[in-house]
C-alpha positions in Angstrom: -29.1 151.8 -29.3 -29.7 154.9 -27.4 -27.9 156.0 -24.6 -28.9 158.6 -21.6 -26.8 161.3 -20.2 -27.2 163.3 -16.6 -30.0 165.5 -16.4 -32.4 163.7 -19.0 -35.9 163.6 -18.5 -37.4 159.7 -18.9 -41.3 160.1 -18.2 -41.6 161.5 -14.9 -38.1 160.9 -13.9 -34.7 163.2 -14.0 -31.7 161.1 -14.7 -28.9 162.3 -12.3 -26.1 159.6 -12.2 -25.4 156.7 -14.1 -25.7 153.4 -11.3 -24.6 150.7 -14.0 -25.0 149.7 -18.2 -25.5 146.2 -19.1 -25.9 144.4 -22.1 -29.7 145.8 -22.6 -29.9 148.4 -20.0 -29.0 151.4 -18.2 -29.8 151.5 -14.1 -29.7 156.0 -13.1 -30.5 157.4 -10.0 -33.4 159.8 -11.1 -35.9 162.2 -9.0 -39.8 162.1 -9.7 -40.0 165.8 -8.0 -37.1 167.9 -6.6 -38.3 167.3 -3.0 -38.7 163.3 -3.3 -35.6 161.0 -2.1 -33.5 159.4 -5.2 -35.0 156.5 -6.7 -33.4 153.8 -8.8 -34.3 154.2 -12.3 -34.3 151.1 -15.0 -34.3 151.7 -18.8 -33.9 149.0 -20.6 -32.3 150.1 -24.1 -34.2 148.1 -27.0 -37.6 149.7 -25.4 -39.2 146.3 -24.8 -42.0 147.4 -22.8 -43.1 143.5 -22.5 -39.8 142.9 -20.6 -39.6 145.5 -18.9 -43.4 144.6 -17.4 -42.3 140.8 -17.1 -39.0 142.0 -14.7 -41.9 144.0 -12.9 -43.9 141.2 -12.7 -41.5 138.9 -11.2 -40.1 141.6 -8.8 -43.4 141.8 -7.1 -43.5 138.2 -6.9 -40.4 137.5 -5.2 -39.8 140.8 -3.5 -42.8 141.8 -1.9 -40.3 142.2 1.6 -38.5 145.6 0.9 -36.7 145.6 -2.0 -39.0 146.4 -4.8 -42.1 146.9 -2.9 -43.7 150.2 -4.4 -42.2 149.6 -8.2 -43.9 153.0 -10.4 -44.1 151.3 -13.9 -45.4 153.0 -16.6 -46.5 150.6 -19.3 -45.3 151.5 -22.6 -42.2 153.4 -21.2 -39.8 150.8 -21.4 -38.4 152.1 -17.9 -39.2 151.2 -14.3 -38.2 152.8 -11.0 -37.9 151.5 -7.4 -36.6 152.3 -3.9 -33.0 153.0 -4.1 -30.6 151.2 -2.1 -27.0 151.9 -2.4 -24.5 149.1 -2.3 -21.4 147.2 -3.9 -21.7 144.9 -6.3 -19.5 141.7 -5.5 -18.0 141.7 -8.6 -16.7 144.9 -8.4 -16.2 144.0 -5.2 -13.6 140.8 -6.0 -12.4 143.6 -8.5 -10.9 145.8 -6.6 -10.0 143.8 -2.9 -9.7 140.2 -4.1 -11.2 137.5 -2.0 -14.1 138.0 0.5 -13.2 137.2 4.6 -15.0 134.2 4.4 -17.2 135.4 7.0 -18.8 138.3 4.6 -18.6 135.6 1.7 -21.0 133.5 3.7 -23.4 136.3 4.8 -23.5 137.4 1.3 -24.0 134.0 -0.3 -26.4 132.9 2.4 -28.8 135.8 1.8 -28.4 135.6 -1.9 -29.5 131.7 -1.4 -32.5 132.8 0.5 -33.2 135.4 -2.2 -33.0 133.0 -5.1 -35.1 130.1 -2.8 -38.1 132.7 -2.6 -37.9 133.1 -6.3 -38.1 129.7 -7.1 -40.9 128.7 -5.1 -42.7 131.3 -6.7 -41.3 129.5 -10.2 -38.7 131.3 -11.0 -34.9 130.7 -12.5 -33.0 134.2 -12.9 -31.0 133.5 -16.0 -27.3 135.3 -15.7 -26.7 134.8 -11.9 -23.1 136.2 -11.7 -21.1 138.3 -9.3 -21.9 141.8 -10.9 -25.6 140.9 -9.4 -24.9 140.1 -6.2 -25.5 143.7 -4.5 -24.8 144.0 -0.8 -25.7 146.5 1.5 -23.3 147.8 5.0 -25.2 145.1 7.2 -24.7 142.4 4.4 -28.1 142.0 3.5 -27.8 141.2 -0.2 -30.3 140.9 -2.8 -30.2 139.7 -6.5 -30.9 142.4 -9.2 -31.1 142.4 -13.3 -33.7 139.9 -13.4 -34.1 141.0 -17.0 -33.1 137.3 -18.5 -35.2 135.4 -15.4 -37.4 132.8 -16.7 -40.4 131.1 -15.6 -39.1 127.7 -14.0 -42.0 125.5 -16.4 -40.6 127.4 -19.5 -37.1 125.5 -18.9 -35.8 122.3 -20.9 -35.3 120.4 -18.0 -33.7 117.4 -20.7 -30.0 116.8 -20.3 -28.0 115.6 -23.3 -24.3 114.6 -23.3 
């Protein structure tokens, strides 16, 4: 599997610093043109350009608000970018400080419920919902990234067995 260093070109885009690395991908901050603001930068490791559409696909869906309004994929690359927000994971989060004030823990969760809601009633499930991507921002405004696993809600076994 490949990996990416700082000051890498991918496509159009100049790696600068190294956001997060996940099972199957790499998230940079990258620059387009020296005089354009950061963007967040998505390479997903095994080059599947299908996925990497797919994640585009249901990003548009379910955050056509702010989030990942004006995605820039380039089919084939195996690489997306999108506005970059900075904020703290709340993994990293319970990490390093231990529990939330339970006020913050019930901003957080509540905007991460409305988040999720919006993605399933466009028929949605994410797939590896976990703490690590939960990302918050100052005002608590949270959003759910790494939708990399999500799957379409009619593609589910919805059969239990004991």
């Amino acid at each position: 599997m490949q990996t990416y260093e700082s000051g890498k070109q991918i496509g159009d885009y100049l790696l600068l610093l190294q956001l997060g690395r996940g099972r199957t991908s790499e998230v940079w901050t990258a620059l387009r043109d020296p005089c354009d603001e950061p963007v967040g930068l998505k390479i997903l490791l095994d080059n599947d350009a299908a996925r990497a559409e797919r994640e585009v696909c249901i990003l548009r869906s379910i955050d056509e608000f702010y989030h990942y309004r004006d995605i820039d994929y380039r089919a084939g690359d195996a690489h997306f970018a999108f506005p970059l927000r900075l904020g703290r994971d709340v993994g990293t989060e319970l990490r390093d400080r231990g529990l939330l004030a339970p006020t913050k823990a019930l901003r957080i969760i509540g905007c991460a419920a409305d988040y999720l809601a919006r993605a399933h009633e466009r028929g949605y499930v994410h797939g590896d919902l976990k703490p690590s991507h939960l990302i918050y921002e100052p005002d608590l405004t949270t959003r759910v990234v790494d939708w990399g696993d999500a799957r379409e809600k009619r593609e589910l076994d919805h059969s239990v067995s004991l």
